[in-house]
PAFI-709815 format. One record per residue (C-alpha): y, x, z; residue number from 1; residue in three letters. Coordinates in Angstrom, 3 decimals. Layout:
<recs>
v|u|w|nr|rest
Y|X|Z|NUM|ala .
...
</recs>
This chain:
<recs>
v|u|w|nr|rest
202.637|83.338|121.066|1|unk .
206.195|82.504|121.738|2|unk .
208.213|80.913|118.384|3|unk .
211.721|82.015|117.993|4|unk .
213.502|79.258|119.241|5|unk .
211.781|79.607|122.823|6|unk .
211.810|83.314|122.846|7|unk .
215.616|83.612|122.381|8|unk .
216.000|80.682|125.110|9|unk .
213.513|82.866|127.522|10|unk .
215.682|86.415|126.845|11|unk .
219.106|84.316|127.684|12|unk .
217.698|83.029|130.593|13|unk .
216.446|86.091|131.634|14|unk .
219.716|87.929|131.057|15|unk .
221.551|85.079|133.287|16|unk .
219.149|85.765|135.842|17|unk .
219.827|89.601|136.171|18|unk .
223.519|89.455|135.725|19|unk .
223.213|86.633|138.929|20|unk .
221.351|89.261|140.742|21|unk .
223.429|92.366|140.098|22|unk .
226.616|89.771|141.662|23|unk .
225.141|88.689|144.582|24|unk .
223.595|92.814|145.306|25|unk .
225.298|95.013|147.820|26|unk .
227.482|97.231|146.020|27|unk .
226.183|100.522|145.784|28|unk .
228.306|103.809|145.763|29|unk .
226.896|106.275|143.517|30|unk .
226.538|110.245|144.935|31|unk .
225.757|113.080|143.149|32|unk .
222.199|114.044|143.432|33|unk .
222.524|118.325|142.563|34|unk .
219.343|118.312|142.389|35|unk .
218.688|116.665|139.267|36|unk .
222.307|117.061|137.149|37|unk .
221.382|120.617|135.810|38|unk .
225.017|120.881|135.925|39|unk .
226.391|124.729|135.229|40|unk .
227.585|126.294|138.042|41|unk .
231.548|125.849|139.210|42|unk .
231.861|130.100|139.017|43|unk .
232.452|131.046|135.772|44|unk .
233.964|134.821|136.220|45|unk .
231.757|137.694|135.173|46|unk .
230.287|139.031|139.227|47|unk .
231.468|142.324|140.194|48|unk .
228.161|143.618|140.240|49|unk .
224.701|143.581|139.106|50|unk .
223.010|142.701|142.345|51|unk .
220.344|139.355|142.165|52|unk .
219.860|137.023|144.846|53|unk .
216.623|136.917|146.970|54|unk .
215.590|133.315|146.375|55|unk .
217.122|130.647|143.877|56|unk .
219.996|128.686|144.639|57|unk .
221.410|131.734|146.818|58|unk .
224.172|131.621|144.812|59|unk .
226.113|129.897|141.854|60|unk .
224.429|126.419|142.867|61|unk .
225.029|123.470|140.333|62|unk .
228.288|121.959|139.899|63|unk .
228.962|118.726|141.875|64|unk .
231.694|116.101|141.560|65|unk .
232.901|113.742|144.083|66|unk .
232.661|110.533|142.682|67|unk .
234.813|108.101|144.549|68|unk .
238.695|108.273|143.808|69|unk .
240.481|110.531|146.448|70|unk .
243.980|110.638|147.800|71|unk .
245.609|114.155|148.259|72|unk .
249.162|114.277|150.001|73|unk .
251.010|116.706|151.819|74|unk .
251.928|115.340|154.902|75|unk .
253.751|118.199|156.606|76|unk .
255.198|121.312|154.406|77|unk .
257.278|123.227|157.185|78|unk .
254.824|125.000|159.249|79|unk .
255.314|129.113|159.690|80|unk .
251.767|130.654|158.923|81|unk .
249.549|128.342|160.574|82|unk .
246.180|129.751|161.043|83|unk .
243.816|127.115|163.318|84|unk .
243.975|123.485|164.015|85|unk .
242.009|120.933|166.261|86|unk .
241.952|117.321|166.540|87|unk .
243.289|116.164|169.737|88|unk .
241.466|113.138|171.648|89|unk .
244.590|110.547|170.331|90|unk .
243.905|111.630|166.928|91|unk .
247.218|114.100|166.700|92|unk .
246.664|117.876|165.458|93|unk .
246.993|120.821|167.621|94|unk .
247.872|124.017|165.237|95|unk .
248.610|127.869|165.664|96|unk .
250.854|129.449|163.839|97|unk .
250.618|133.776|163.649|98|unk .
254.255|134.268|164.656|99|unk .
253.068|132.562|168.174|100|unk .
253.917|129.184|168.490|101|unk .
251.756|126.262|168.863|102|unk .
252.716|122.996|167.170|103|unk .
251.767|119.692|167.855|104|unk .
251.698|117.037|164.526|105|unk .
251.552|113.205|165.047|106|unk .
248.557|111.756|163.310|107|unk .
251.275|111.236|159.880|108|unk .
251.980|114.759|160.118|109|unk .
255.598|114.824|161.634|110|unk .
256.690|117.014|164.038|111|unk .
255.754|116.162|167.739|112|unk .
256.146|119.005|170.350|113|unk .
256.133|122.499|170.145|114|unk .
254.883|125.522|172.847|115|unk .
256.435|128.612|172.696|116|unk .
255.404|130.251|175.995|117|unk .
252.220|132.275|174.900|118|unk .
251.770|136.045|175.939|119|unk .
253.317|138.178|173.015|120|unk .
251.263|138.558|169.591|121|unk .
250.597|141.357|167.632|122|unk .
252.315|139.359|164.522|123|unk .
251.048|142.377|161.567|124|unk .
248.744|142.218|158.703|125|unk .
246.261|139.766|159.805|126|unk .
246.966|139.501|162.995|127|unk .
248.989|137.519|165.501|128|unk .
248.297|134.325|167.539|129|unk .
244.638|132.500|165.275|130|unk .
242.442|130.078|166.252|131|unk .
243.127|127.423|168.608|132|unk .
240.629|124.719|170.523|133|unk .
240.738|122.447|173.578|134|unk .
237.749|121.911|175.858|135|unk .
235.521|119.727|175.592|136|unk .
237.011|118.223|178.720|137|unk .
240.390|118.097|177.642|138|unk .
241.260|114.411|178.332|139|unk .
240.432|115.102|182.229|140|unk .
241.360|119.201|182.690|141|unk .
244.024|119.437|179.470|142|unk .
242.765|122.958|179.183|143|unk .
244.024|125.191|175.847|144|unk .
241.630|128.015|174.725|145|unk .
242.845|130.229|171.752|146|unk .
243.017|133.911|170.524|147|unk .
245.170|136.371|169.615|148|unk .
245.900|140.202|168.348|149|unk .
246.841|141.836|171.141|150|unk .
249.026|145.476|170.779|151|unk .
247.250|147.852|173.289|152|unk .
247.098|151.796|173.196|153|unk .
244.562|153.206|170.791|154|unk .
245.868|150.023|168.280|155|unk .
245.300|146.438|168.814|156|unk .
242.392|144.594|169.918|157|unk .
241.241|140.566|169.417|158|unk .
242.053|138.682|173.477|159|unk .
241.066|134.995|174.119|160|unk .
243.107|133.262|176.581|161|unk .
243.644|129.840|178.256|162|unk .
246.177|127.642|179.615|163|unk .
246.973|124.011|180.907|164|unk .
248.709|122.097|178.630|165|unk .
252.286|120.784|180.539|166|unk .
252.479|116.527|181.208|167|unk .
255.361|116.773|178.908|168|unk .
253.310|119.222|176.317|169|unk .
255.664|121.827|175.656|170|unk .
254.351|124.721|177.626|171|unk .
250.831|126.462|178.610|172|unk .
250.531|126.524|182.505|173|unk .
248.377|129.415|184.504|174|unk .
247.328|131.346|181.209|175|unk .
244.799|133.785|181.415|176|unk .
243.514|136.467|178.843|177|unk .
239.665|136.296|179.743|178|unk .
238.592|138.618|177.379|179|unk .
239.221|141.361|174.939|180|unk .
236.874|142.237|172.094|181|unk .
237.023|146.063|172.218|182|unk .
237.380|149.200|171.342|183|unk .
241.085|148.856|169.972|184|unk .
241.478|149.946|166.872|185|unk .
244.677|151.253|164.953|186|unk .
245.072|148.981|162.354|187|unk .
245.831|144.978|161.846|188|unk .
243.159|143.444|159.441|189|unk .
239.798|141.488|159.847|190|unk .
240.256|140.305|163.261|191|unk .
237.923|137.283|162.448|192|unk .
238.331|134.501|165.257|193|unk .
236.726|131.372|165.236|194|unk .
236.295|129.315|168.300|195|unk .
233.700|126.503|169.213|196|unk .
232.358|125.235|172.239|197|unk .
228.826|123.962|172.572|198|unk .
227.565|121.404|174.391|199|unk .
227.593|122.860|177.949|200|unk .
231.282|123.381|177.180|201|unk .
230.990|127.457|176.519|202|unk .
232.836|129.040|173.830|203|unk .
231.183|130.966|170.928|204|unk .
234.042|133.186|169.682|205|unk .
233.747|135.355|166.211|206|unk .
235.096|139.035|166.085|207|unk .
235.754|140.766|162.832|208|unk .
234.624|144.487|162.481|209|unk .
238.623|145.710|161.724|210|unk .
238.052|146.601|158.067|211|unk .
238.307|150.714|158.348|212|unk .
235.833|152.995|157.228|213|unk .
235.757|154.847|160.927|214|unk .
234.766|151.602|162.597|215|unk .
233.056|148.714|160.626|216|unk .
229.591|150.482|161.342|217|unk .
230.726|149.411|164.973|218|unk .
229.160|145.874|163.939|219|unk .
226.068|147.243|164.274|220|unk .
226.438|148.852|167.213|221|unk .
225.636|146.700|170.568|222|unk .
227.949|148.110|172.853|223|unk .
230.406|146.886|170.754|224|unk .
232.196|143.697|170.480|225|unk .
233.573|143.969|166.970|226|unk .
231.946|142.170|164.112|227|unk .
229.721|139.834|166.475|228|unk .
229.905|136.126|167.592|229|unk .
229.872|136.061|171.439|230|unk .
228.573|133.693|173.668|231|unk .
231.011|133.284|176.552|232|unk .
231.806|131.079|179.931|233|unk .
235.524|129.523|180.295|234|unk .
236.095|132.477|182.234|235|unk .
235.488|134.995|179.689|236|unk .
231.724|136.215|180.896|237|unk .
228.572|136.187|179.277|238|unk .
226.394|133.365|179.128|239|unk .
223.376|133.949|180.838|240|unk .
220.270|134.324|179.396|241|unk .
221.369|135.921|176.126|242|unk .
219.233|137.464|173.847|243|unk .
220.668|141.037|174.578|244|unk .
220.575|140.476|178.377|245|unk .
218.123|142.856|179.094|246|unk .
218.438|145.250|176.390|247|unk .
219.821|148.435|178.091|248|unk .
223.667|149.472|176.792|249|unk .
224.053|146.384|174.828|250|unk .
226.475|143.749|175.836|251|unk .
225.122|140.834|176.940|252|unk .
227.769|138.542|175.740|253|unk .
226.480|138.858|172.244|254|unk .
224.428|136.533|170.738|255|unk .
224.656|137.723|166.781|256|unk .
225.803|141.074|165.262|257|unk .
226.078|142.252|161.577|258|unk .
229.258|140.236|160.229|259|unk .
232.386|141.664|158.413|260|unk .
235.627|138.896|159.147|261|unk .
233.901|135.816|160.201|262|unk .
236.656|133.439|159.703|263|unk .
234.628|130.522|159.746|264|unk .
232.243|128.725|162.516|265|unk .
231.147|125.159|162.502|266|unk .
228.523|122.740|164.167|267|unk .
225.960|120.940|161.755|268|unk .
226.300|117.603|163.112|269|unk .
222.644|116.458|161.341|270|unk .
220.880|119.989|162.998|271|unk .
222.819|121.297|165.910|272|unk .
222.868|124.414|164.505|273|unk .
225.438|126.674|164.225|274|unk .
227.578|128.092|160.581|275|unk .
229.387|130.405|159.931|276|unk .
231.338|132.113|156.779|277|unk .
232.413|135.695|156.391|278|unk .
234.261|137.964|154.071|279|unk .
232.691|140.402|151.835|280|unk .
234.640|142.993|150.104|281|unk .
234.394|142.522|146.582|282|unk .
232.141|139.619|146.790|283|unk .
229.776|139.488|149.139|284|unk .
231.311|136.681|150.761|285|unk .
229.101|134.693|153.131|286|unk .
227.948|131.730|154.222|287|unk .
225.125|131.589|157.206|288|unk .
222.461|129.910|159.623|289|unk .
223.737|131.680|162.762|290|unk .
220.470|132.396|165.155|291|unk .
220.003|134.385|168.502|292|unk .
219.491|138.026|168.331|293|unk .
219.813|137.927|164.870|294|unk .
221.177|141.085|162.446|295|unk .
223.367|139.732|159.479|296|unk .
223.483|143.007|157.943|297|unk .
227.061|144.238|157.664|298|unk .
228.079|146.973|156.642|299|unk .
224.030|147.643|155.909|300|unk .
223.029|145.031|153.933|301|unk .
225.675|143.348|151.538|302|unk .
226.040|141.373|147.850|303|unk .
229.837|142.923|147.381|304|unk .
230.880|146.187|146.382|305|unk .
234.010|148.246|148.179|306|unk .
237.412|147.423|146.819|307|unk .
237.727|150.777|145.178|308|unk .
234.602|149.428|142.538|309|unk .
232.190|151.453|144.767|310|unk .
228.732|150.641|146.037|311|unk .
229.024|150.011|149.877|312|unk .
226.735|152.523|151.551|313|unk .
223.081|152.833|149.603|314|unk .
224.093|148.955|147.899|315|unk .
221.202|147.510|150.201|316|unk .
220.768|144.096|149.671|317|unk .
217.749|143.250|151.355|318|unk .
216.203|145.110|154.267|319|unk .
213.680|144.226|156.759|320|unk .
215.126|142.549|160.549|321|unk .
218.229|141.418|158.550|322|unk .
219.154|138.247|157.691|323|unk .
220.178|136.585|154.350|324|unk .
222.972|134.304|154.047|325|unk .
222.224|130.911|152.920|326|unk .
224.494|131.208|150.381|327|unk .
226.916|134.045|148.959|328|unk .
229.949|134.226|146.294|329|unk .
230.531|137.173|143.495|330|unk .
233.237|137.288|143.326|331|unk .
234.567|136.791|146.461|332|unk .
236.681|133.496|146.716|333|unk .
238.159|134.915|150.164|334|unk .
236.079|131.780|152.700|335|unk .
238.040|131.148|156.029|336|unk .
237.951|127.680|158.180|337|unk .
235.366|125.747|157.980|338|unk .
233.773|122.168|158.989|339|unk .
231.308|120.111|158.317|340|unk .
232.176|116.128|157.225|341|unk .
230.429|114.244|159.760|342|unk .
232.286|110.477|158.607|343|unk .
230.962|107.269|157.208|344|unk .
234.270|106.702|155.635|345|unk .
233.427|108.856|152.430|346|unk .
229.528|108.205|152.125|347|unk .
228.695|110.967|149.479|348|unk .
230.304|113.825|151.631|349|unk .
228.319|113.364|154.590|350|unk .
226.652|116.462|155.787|351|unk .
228.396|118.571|153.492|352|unk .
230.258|121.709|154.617|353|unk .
233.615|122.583|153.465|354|unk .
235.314|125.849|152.812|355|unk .
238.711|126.672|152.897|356|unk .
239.275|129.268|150.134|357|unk .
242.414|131.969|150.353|358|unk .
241.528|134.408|147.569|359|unk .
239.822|131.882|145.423|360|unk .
242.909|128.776|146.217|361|unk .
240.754|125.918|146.446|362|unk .
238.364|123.896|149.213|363|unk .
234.512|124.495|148.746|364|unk .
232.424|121.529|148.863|365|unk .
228.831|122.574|149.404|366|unk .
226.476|120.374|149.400|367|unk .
223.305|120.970|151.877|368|unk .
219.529|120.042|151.653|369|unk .
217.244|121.377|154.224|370|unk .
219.485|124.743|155.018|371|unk .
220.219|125.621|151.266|372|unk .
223.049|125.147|149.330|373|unk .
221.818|122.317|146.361|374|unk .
225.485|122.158|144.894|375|unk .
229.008|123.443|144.778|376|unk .
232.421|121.653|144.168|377|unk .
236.055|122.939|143.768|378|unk .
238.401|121.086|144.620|379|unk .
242.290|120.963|144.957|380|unk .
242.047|124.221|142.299|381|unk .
244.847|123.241|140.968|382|unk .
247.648|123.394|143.749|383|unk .
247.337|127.036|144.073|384|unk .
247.051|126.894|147.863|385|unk .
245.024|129.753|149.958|386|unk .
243.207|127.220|152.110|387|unk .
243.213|128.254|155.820|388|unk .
241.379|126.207|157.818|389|unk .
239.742|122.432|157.924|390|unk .
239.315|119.513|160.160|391|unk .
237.605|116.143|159.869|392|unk .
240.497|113.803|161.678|393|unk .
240.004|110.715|163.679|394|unk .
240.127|108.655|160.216|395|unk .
237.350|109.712|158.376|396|unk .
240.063|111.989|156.390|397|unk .
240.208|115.800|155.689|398|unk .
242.722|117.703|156.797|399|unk .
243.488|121.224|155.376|400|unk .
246.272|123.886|156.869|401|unk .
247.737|126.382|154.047|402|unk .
248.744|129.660|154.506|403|unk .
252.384|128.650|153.034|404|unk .
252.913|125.938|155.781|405|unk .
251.536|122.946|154.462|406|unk .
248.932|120.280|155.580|407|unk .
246.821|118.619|153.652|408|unk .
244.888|115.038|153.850|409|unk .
242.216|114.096|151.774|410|unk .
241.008|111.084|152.078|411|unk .
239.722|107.827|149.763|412|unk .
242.543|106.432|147.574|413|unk .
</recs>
């Protein structure tokens, strides 16, 4: 047995030796493992309704905190209504703004060039000029894609056009409207209008239903464009091969139907596959796997209730050949822009999607284990913005549009 004196003299030594092997270990940056925090949920308001998820973790997933120190500054606070924004190959920002105009931003967030020479927009209610994206081949064809609400008889309809970006980037050259997502409708809300190219350069573009009563069942209906995501060439046509190709009176430009205002579309860099978030009414709101062929429900199969406090149709919330978002929020929190954070820079956010909240004035960080939602942060609550749409810039850095004109970066202090 060990006496005291050479017990003590082992435990120093033994200290020594740990605290000289804690120095000389990589530092290691600690993330939050949802999982196992048991952490209460970030959503704390009463839900509007009764209705219970279909599998845990649906919904009000544990509470999550980002753990390294972060930097939030406003680097630009005089843009008009900007609605979409892309990263262009130097690293500057390319954003829409509803009145019309497109702005380019140097990377600090001054004021660069601005193009003023796109066909007139339907600038009412939620409508006028939206999303905005460059082609995959940009650096070699400077090709613009973006979309629009476009006034037409019988109302207004959602058009996606294109143009060449001038040499001295201050106009659109040879723009053409290669598609419109009809029927018109008279009215100016939930024109949805996402767009993303995937690999083989085609566009998927996201079409709100148009909100009424008299035409959101049109997002079940085939013939339809409204409240689908289409799969479409650069010219406007439908990819071939679709799922609907050969199903008689359907158009075969769609390649998912069911969805309310899909505001939201984003790649998962880990999977390849394709997200998406969505109004609901009164909750409801969305956020899902997007698959071929597949029926997301709307105005069928929902988690919200109507503004009014009413059930929408028979309050289905589950029904056979739909599918169930990944995740949904009661109440609603109002999810537009989306993107997945796809950066070493910030270790503990990689592969976690991000939400730009209107209604609910904050950025969702979800975080995302094997398709499900494992945890749920807020952040930038307390600025009060209605966050319009995300991108992950050239730096490693987050960078949010507002609707009041400002943009955001987040990035490590």
């Amino acid at each position: 047995m060990f006496n005291s004196s050479f017990k003590t003299r082992f435990l120093m030594i033994a200290a020594f030796t740990t605290v000289i092997s804690a120095c000389n270990a990589k530092p290691v940056i600690r993330t939050t493992n949802p999982a196992d925090t048991g952490n209460a949920p970030v959503e704390t308001r009463k839900p509007n309704s009764d209705y219970k998820p279909a599998f845990a973790g649906q919904t009000r997933a544990p509470g999550v905190k980002t753990v390294v120190p972060l930097a939030v500054t406003v680097i630009n606070k005089d843009l008009q209504s900007p609605w979409g924004i892309c990263v262009l190959p130097d690293g500057r920002f390319l954003i829409s703004e509803k009145t019309g105009v497109l702005k380019i931003l140097k990377k600090d967030g001054s004021a660069d060039k601005t193009i003023i020479n796109l066909p007139e927009v339907l600038a009412a209610g939620q409508g006028g000029l939206l999303d905005v994206n460059i082609d995959p081949d940009f650096k070699t064809n400077r090709m613009v894609f973006w979309d629009y609400a476009e006034k037409t008889s019988g109302g207004s309809w959602l058009a996606i056009a294109k143009g060449k970006l001038s040499a001295d980037e201050t106009k659109l050259e040879n723009i053409q409207v290669i598609y419109r997502a009809k029927p018109a409708y008279n009215g100016t809300l939930q024109y949805g209008s996402r767009i993303l190219f995937d690999k083989q350069g085609n566009l998927f573009v996201s079409t709100g239903e148009r909100a009424g009563n008299d035409i959101r069942q049109k997002a079940q209906d085939l013939s339809a464009a409204i409240g689908k995501i289409l799969h479409l060439t650069k010219e406007g046509k439908a990819v071939a091969g679709g799922p609907f190709a050969n199903t008689p009176n359907a158009l075969p430009e769609i390649y998912a139907y069911g969805f309310r205002n899909p505001e939201g579309m984003a790649w998962n860099p880990e999977t390849g596959d394709l997200w998406e978030d969505e109004f609901g009414p009164r909750g409801g709101d969305e956020i899902n796997l997007i698959k071929p062929g597949k029926n997301y429900g709307w105005p069928v199969v929902t988690y919200g209730i109507e503004y009014s406090g009413q059930q929408v149709g028979d309050a289905i919330q589950q029904k056979e050949g739909t599918e169930q978002p990944v995740y949904y929020w009661d109440p609603s929190i109002s999810p537009s822009g989306i993107t997945f954070y796809n950066s070493n820079v910030i270790p503990e956010w990689k592969g976690n999607l991000f939400v730009g909240a209107l209604g609910g004035s904050h950025i969702a960080r979800l975080v995302i284990k094997n398709n499900k939602v494992v945890g749920e942060e807020r952040l930038l609550k307390e600025k009060g913005e209605r966050f319009r749409a995300l991108t992950e810039g050239k730096d490693g850095a987050l960078y949010s549009i507002t609707d009041n004109g400002k943009l955001y970066r987040i990035g490590l202090k």
